[in-house]
Predicted model as a PDB file, atoms N, CA, C, CB and O in Angstrom, pLDDT in the B-factor column:
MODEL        1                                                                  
ATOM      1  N   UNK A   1      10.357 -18.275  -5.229  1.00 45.00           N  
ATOM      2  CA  UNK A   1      10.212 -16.944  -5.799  1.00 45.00           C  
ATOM      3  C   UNK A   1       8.729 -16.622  -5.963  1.00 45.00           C  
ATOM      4  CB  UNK A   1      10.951 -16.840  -7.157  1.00 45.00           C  
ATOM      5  O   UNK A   1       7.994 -17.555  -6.287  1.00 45.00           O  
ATOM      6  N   UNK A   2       8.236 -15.483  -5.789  1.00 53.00           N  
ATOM      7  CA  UNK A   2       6.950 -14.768  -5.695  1.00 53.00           C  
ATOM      8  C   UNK A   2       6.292 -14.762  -7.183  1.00 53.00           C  
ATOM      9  CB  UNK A   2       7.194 -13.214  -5.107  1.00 53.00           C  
ATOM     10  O   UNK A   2       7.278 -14.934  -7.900  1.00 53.00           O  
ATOM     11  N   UNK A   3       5.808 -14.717  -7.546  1.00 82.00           N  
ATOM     12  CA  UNK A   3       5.116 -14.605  -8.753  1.00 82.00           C  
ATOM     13  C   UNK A   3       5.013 -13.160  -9.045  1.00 82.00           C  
ATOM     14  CB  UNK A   3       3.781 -15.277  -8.704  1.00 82.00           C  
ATOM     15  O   UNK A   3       4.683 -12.493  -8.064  1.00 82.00           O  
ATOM     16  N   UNK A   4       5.224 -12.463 -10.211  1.00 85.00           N  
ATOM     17  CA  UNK A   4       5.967 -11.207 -11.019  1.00 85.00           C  
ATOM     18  C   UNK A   4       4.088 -10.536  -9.718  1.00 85.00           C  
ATOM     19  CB  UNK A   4       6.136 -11.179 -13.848  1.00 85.00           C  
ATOM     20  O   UNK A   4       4.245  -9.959  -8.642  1.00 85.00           O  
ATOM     21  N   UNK A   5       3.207 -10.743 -10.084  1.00 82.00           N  
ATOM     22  CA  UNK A   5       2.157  -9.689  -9.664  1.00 82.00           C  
ATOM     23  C   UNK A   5       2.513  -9.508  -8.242  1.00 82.00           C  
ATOM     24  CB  UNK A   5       0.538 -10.146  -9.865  1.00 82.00           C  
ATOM     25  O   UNK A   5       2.480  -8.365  -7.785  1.00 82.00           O  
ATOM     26  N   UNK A   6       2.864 -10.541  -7.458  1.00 90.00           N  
ATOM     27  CA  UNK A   6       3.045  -9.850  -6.226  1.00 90.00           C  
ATOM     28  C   UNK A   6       4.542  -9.299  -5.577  1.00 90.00           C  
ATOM     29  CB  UNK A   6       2.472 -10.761  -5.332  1.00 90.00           C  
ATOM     30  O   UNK A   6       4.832  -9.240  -4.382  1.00 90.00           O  
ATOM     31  N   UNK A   7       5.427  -8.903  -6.791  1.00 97.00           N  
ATOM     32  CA  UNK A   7       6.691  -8.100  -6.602  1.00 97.00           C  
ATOM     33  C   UNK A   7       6.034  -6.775  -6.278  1.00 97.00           C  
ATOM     34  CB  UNK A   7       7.760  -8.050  -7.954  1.00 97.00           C  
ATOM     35  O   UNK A   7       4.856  -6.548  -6.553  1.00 97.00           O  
ATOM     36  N   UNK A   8       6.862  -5.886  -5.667  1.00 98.00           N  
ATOM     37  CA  UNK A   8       7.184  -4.507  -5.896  1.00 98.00           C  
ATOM     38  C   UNK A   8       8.002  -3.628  -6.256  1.00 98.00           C  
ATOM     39  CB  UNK A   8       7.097  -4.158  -5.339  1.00 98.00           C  
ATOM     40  O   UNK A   8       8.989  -3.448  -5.542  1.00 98.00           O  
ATOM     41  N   UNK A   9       7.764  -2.582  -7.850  1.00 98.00           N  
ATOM     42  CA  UNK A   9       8.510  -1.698  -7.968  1.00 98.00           C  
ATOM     43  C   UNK A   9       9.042  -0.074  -7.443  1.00 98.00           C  
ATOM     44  CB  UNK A   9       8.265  -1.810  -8.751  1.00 98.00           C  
ATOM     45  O   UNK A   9       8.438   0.992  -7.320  1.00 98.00           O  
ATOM     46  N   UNK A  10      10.255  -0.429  -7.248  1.00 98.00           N  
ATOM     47  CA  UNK A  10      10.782   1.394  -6.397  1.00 98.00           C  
ATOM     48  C   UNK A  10      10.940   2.157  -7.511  1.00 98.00           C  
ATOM     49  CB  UNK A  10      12.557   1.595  -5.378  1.00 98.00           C  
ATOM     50  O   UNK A  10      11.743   1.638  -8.287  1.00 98.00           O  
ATOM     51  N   UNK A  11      10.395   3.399  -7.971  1.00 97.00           N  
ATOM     52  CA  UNK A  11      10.534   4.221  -8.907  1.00 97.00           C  
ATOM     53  C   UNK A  11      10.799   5.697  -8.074  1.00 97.00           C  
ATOM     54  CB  UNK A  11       9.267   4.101  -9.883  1.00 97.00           C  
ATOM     55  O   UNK A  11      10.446   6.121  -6.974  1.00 97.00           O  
ATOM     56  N   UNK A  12      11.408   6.106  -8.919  1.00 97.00           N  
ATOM     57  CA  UNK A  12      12.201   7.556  -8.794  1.00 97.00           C  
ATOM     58  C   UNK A  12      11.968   8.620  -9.596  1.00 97.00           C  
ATOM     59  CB  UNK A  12      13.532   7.452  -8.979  1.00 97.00           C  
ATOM     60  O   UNK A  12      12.438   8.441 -10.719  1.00 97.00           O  
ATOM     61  N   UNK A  13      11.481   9.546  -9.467  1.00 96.00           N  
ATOM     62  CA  UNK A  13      11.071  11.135  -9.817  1.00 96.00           C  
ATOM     63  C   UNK A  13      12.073  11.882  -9.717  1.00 96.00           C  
ATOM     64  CB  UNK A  13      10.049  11.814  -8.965  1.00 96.00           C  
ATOM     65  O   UNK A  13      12.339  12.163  -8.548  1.00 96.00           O  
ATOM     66  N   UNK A  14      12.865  12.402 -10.625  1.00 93.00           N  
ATOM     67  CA  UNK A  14      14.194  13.004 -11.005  1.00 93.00           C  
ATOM     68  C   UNK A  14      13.686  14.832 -10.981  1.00 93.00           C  
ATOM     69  CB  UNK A  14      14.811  12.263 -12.829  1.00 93.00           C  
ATOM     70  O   UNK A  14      14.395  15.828 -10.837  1.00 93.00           O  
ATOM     71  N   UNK A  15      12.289  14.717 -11.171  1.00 93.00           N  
ATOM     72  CA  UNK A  15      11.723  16.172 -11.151  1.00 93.00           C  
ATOM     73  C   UNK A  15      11.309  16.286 -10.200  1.00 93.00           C  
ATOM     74  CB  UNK A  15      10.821  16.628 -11.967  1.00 93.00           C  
ATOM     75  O   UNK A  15      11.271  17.461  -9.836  1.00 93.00           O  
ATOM     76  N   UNK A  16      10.878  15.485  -9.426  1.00 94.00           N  
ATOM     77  CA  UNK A  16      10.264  15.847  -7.315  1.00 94.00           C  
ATOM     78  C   UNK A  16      11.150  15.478  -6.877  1.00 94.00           C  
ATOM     79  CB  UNK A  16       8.890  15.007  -6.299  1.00 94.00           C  
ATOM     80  O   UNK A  16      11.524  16.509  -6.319  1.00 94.00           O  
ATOM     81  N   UNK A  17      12.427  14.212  -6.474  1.00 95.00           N  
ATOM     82  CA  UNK A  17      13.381  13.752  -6.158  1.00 95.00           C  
ATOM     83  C   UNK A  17      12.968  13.449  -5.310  1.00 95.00           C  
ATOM     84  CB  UNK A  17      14.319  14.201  -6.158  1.00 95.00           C  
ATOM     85  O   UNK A  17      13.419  13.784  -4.215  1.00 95.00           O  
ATOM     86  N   UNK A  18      11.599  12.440  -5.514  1.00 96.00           N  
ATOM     87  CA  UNK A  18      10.731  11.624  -4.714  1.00 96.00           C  
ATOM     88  C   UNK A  18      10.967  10.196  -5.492  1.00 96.00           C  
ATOM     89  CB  UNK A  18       9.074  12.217  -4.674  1.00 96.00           C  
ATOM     90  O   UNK A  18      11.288   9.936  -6.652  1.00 96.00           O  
ATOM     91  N   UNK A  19      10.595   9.186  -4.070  1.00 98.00           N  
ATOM     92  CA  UNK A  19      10.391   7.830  -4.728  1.00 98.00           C  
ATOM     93  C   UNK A  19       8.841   7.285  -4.474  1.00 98.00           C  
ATOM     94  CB  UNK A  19      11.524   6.730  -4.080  1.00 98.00           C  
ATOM     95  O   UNK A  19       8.104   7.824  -3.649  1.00 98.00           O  
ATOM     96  N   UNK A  20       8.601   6.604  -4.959  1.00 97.00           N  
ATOM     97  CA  UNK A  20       7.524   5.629  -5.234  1.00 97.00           C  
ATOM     98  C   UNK A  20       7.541   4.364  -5.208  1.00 97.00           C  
ATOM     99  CB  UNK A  20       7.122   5.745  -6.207  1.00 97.00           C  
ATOM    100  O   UNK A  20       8.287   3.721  -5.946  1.00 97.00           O  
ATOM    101  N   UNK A  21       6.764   3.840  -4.400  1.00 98.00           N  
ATOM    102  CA  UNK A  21       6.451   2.399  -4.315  1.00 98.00           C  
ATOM    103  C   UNK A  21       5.066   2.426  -4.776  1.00 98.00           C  
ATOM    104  CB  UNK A  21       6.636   1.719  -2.850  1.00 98.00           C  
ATOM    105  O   UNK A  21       4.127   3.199  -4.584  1.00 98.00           O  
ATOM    106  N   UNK A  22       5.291   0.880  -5.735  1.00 97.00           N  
ATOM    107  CA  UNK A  22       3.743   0.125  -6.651  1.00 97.00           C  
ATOM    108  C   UNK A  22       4.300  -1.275  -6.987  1.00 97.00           C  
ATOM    109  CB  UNK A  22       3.161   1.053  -8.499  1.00 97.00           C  
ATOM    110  O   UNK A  22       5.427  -1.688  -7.260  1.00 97.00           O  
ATOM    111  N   UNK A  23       2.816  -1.974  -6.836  1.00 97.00           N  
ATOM    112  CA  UNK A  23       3.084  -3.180  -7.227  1.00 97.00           C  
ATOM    113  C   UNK A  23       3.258  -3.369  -8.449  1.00 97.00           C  
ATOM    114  CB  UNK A  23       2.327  -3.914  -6.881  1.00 97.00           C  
ATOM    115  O   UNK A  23       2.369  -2.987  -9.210  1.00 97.00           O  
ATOM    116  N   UNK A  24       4.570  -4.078  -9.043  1.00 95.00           N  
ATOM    117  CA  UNK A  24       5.221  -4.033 -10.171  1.00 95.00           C  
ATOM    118  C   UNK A  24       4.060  -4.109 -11.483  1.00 95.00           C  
ATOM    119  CB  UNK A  24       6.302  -5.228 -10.104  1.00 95.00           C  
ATOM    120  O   UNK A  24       4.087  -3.266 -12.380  1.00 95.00           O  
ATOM    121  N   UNK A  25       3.093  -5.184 -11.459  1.00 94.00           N  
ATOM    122  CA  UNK A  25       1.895  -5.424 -12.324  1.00 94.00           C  
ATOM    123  C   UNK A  25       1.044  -3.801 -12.787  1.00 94.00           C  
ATOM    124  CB  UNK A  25       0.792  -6.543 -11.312  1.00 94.00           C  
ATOM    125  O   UNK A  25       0.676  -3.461 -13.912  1.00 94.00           O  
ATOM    126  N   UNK A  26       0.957  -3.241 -11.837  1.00 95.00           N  
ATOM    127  CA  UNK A  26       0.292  -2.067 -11.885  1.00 95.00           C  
ATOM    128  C   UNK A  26       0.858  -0.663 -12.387  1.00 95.00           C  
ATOM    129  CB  UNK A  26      -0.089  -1.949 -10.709  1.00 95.00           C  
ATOM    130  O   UNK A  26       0.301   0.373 -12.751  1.00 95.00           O  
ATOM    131  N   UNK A  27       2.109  -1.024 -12.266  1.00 94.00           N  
ATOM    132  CA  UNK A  27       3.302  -0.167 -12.895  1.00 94.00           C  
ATOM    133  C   UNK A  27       3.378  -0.313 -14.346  1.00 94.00           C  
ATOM    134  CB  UNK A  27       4.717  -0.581 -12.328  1.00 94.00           C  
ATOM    135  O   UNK A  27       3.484   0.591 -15.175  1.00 94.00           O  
ATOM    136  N   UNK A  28       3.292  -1.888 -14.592  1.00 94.00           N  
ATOM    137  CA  UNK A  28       3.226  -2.248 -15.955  1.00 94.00           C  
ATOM    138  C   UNK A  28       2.141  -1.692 -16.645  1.00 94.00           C  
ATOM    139  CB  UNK A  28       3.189  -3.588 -16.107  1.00 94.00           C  
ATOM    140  O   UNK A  28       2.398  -1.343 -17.797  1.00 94.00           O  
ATOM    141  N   UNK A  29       0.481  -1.438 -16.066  1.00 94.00           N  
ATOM    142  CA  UNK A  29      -0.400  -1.015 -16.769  1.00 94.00           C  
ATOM    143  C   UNK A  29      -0.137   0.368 -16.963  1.00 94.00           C  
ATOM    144  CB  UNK A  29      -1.561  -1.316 -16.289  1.00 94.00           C  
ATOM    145  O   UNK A  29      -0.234   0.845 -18.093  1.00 94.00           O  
ATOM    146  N   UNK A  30       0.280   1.270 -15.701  1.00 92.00           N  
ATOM    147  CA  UNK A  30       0.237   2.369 -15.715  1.00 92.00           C  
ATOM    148  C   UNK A  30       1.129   2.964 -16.685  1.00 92.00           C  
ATOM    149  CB  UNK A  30       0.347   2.704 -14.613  1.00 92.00           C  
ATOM    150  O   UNK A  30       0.970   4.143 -17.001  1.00 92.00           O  
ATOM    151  N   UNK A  31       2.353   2.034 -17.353  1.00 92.00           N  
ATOM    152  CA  UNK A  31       3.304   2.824 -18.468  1.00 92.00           C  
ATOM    153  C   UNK A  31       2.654   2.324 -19.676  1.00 92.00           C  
ATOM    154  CB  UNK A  31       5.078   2.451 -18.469  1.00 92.00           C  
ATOM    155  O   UNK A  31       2.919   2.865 -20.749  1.00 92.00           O  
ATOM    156  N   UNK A  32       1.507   0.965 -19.597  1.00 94.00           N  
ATOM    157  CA  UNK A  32       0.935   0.674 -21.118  1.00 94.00           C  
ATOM    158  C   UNK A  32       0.038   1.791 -21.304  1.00 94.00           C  
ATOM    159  CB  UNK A  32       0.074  -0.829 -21.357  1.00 94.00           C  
ATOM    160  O   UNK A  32      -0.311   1.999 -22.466  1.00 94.00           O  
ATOM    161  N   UNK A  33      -0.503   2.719 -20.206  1.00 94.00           N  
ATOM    162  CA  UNK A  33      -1.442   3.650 -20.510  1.00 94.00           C  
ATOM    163  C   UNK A  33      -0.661   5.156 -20.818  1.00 94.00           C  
ATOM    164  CB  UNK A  33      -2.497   3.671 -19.270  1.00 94.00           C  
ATOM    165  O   UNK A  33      -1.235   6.208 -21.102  1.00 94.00           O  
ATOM    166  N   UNK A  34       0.387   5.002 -20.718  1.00 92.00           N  
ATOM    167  CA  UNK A  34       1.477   6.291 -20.746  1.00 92.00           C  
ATOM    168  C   UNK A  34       1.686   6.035 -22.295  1.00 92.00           C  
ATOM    169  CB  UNK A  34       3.150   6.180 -19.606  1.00 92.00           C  
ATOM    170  O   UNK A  34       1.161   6.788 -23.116  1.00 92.00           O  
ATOM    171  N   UNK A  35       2.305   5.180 -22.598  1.00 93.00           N  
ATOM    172  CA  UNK A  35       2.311   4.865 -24.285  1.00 93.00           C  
ATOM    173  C   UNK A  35       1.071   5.038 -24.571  1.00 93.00           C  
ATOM    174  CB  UNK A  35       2.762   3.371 -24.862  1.00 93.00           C  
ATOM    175  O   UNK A  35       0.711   6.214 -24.614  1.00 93.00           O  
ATOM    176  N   UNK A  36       0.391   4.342 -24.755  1.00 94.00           N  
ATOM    177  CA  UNK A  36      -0.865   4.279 -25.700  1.00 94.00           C  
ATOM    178  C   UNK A  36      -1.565   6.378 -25.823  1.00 94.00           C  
ATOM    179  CB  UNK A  36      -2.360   2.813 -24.609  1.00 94.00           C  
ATOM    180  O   UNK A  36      -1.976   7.102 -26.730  1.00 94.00           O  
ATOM    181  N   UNK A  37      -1.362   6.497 -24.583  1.00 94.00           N  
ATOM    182  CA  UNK A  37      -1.675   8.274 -24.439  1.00 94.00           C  
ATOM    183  C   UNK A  37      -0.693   9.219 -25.435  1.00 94.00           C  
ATOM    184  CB  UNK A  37      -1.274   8.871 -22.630  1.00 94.00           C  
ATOM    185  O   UNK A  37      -0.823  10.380 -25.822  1.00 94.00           O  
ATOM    186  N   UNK A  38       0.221   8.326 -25.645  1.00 91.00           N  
ATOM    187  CA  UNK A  38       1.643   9.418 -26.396  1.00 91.00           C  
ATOM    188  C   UNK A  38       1.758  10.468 -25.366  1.00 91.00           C  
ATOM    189  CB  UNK A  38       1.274  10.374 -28.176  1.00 91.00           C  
ATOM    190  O   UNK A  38       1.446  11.650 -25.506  1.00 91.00           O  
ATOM    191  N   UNK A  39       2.209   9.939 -24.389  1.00 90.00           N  
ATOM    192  CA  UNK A  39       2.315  10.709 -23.126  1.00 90.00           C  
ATOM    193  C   UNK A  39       3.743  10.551 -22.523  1.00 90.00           C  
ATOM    194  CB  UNK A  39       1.215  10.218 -22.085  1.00 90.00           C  
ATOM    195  O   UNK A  39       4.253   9.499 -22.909  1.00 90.00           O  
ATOM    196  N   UNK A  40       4.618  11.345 -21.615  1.00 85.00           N  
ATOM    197  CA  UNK A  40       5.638  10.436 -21.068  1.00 85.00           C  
ATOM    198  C   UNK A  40       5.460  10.791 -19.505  1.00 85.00           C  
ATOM    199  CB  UNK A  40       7.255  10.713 -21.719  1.00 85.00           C  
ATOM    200  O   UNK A  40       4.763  11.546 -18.827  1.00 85.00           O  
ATOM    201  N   UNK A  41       6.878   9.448 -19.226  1.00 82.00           N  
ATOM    202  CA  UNK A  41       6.316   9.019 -17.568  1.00 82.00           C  
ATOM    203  C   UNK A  41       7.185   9.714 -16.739  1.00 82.00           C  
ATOM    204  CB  UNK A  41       6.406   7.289 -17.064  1.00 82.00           C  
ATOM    205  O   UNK A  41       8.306   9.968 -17.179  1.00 82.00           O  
ATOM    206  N   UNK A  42       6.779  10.183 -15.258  1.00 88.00           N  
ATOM    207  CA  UNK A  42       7.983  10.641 -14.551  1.00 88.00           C  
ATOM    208  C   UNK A  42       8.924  10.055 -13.727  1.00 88.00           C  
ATOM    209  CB  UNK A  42       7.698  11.407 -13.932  1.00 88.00           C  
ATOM    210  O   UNK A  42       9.837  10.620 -13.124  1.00 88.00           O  
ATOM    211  N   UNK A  43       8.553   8.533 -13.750  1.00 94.00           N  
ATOM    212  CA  UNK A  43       9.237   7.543 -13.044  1.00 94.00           C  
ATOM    213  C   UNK A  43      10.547   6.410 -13.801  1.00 94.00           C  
ATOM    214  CB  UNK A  43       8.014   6.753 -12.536  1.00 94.00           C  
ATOM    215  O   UNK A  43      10.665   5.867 -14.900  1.00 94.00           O  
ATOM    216  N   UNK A  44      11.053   6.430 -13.023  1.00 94.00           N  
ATOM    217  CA  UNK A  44      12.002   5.496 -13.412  1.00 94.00           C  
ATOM    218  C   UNK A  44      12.429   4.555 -12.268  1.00 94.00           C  
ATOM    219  CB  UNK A  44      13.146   6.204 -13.964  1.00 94.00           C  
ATOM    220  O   UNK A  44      12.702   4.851 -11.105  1.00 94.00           O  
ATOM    221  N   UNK A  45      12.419   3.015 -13.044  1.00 96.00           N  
ATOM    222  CA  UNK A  45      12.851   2.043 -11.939  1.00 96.00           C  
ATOM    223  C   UNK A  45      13.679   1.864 -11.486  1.00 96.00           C  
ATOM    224  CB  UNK A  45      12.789   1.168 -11.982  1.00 96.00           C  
ATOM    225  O   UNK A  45      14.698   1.718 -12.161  1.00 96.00           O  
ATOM    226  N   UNK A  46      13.715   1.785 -10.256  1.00 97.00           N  
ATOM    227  CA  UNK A  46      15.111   1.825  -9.630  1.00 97.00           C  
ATOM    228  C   UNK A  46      15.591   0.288  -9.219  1.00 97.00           C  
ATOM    229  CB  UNK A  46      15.073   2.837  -8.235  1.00 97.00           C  
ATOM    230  O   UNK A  46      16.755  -0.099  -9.321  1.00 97.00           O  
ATOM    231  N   UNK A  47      14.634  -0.405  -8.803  1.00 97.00           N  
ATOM    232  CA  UNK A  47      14.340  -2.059  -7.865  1.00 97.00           C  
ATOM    233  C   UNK A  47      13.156  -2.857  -7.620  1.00 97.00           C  
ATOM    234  CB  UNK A  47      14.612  -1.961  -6.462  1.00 97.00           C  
ATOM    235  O   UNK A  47      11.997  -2.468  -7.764  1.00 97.00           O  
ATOM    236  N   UNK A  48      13.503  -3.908  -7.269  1.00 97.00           N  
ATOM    237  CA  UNK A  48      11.858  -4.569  -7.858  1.00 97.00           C  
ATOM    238  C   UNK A  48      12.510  -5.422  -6.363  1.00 97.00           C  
ATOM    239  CB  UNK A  48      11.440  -5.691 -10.071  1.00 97.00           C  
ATOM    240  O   UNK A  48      13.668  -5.714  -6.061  1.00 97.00           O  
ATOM    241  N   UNK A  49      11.048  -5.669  -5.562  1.00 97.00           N  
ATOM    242  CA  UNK A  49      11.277  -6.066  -4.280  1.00 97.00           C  
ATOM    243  C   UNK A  49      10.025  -7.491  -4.285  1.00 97.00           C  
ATOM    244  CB  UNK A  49      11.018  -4.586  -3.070  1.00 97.00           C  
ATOM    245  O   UNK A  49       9.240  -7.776  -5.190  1.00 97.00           O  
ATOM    246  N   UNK A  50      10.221  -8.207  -2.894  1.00 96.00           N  
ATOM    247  CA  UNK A  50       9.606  -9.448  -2.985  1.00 96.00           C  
ATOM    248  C   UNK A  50       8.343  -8.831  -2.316  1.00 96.00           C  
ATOM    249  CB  UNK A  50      10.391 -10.794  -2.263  1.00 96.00           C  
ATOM    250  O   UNK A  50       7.298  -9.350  -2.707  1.00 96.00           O  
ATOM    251  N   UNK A  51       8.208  -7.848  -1.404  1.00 96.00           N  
ATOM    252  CA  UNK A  51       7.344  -7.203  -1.050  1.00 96.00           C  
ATOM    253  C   UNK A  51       7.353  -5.447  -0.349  1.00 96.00           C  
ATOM    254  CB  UNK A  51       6.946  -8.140  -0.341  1.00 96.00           C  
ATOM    255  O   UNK A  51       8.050  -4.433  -0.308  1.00 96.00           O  
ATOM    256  N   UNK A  52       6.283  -5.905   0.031  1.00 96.00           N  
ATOM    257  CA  UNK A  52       5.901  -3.991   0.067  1.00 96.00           C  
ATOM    258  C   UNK A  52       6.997  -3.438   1.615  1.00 96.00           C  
ATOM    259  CB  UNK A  52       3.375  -3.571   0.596  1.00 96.00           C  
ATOM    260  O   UNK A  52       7.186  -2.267   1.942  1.00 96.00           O  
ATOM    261  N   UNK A  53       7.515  -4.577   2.269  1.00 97.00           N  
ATOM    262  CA  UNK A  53       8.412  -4.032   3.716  1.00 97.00           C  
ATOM    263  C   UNK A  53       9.933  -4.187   2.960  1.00 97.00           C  
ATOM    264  CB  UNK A  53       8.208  -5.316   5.511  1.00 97.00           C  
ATOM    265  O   UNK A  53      10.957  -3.608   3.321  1.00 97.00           O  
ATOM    266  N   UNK A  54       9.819  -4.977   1.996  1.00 98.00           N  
ATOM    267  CA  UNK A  54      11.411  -5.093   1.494  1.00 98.00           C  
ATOM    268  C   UNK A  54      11.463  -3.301   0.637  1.00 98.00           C  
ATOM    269  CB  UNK A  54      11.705  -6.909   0.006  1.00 98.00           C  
ATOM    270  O   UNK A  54      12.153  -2.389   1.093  1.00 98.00           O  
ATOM    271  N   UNK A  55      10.551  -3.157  -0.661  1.00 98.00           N  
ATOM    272  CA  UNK A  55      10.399  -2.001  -0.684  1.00 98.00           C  
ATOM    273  C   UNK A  55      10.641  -0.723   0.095  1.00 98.00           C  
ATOM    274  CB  UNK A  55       9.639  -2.100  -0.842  1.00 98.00           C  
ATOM    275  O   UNK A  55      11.397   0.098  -0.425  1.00 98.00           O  
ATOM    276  N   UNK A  56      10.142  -0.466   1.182  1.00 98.00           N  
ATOM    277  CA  UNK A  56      10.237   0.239   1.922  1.00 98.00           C  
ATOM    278  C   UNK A  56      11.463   0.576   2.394  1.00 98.00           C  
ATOM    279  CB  UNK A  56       9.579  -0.046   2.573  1.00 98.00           C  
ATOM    280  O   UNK A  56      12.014   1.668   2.534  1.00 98.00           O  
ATOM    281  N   UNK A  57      11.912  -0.910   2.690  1.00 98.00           N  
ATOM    282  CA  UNK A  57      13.332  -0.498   3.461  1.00 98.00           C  
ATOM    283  C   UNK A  57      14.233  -0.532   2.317  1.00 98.00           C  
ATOM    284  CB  UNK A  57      13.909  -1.598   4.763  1.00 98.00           C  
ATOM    285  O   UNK A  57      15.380  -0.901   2.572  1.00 98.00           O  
ATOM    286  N   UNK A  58      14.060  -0.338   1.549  1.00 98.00           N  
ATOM    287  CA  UNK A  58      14.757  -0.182   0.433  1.00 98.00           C  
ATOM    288  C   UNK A  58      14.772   1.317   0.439  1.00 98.00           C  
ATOM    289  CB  UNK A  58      14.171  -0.893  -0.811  1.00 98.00           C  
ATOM    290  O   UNK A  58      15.699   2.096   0.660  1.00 98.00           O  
ATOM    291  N   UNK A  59      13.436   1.538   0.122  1.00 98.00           N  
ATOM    292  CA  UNK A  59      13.397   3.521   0.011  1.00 98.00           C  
ATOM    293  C   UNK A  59      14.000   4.075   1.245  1.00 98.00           C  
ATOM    294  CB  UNK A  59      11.588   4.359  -0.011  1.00 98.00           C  
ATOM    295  O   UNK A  59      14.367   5.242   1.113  1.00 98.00           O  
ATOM    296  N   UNK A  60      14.183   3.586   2.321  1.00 98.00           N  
ATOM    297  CA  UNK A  60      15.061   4.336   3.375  1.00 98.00           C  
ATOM    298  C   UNK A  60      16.475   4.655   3.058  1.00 98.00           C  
ATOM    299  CB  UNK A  60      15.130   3.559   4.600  1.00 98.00           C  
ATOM    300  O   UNK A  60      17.081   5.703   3.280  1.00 98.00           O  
ATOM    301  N   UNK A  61      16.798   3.800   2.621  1.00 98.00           N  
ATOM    302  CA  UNK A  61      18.459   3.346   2.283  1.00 98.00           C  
ATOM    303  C   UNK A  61      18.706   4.296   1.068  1.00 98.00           C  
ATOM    304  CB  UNK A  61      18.759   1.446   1.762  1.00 98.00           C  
ATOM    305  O   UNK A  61      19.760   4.932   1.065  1.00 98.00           O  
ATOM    306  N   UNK A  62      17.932   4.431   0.160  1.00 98.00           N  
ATOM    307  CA  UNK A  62      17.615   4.985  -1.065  1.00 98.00           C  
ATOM    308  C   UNK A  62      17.865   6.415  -0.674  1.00 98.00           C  
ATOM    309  CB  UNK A  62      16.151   4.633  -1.627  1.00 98.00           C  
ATOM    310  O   UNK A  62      18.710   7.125  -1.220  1.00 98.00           O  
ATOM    311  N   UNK A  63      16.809   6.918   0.637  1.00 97.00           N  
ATOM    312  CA  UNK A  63      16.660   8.811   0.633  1.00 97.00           C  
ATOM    313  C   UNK A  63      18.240   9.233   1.273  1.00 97.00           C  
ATOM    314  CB  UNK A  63      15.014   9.607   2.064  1.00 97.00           C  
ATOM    315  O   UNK A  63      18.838  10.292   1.081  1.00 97.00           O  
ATOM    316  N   UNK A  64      18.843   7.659   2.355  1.00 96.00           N  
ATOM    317  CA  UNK A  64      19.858   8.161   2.288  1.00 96.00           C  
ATOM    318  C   UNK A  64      21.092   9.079   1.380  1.00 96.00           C  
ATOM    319  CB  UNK A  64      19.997   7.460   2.559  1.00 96.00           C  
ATOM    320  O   UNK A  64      21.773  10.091   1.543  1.00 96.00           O  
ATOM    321  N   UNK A  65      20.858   7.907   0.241  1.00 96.00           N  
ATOM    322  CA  UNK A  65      21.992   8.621  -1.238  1.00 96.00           C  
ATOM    323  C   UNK A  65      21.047   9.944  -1.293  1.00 96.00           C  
ATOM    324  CB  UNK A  65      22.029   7.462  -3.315  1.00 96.00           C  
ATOM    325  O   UNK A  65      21.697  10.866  -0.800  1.00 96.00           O  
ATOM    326  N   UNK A  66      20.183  10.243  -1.569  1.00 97.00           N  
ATOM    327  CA  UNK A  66      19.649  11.101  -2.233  1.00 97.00           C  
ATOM    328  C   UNK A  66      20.089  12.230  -1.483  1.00 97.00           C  
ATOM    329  CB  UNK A  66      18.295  10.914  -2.445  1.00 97.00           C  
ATOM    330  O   UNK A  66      20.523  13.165  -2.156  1.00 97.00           O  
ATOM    331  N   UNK A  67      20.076  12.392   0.083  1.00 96.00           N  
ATOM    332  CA  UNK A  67      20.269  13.414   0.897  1.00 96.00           C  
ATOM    333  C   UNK A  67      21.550  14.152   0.308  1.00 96.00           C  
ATOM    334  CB  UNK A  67      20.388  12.922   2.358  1.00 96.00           C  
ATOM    335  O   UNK A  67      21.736  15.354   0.121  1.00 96.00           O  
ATOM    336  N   UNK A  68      22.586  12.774   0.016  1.00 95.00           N  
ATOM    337  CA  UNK A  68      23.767  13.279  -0.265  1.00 95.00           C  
ATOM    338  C   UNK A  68      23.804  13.648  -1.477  1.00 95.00           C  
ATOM    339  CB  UNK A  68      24.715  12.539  -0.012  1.00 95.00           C  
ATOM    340  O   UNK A  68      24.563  14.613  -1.570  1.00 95.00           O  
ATOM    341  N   UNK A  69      23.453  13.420  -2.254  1.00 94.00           N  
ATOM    342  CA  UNK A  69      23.674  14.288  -4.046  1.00 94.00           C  
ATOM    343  C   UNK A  69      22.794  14.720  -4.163  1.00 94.00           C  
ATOM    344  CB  UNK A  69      23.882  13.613  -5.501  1.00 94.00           C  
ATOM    345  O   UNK A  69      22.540  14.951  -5.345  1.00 94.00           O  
ATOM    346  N   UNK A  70      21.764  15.127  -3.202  1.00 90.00           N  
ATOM    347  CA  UNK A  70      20.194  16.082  -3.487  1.00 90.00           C  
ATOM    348  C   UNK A  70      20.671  17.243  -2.303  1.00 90.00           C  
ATOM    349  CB  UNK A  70      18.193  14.995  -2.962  1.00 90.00           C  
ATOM    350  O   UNK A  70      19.621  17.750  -1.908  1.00 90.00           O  
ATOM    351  N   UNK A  71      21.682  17.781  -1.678  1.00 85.00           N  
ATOM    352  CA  UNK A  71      21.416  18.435  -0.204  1.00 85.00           C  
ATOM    353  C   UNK A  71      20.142  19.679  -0.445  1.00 85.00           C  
ATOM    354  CB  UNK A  71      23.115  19.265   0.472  1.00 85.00           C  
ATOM    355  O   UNK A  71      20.068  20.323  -1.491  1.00 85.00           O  
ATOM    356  N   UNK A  72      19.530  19.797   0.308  1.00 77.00           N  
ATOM    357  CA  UNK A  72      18.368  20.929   0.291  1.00 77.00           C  
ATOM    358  C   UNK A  72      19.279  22.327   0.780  1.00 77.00           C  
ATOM    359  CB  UNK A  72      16.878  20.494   1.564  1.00 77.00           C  
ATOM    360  O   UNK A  72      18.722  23.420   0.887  1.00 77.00           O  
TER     361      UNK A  72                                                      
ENDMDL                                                                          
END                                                                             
C-alpha cells in the first residue's frame, strides 16, 4: 500500500457538476485552510485512488453517471 501522501482524491462540485482530481495530502491542507478561514468548501469526496491514472479512470466512469442524472 502507497503511503496516504501519494494517494489521490476524486472530489465533486454539486454546483459546477464538475470533478476534481488532487493529491489527497493537499486536499487535506486545502480544507485545514477552508476551516481555519470560516469559509466553506465546494468539494466533496467521492474516492481516494493509488494514483493519478487510477484517478482518472475513475473520473471517466464517474462523468458517465453524471451524464445520466445531470442530462444537459
Amino acid at each position: 500500500m502507497n503511503d496516504i501522501s501519494e494517494k489521490w482524491a476524486i472530489l465533486w462540485s454539486p454546483h459546477q457538476k464538475r470533478f476534481h482530481q488532487q493529491k489527497f495530502d493537499e486536499m487535506i491542507d486545502a480544507n485545514i485552510k477552508i476551516f481555519k478561514n470560516r469559509s466553506q468548501g465546494g468539494y466533496i469526496l467521492l474516492d481516494i485512488t493509488d494514483s493519478q491514472d487510477q484517478a482518472r479512470t475513475k473520473i471517466e466512469e464517474l462523468k458517465k453517471i453524471r451524464d445520466r442524472i445531470y442530462p444537459e
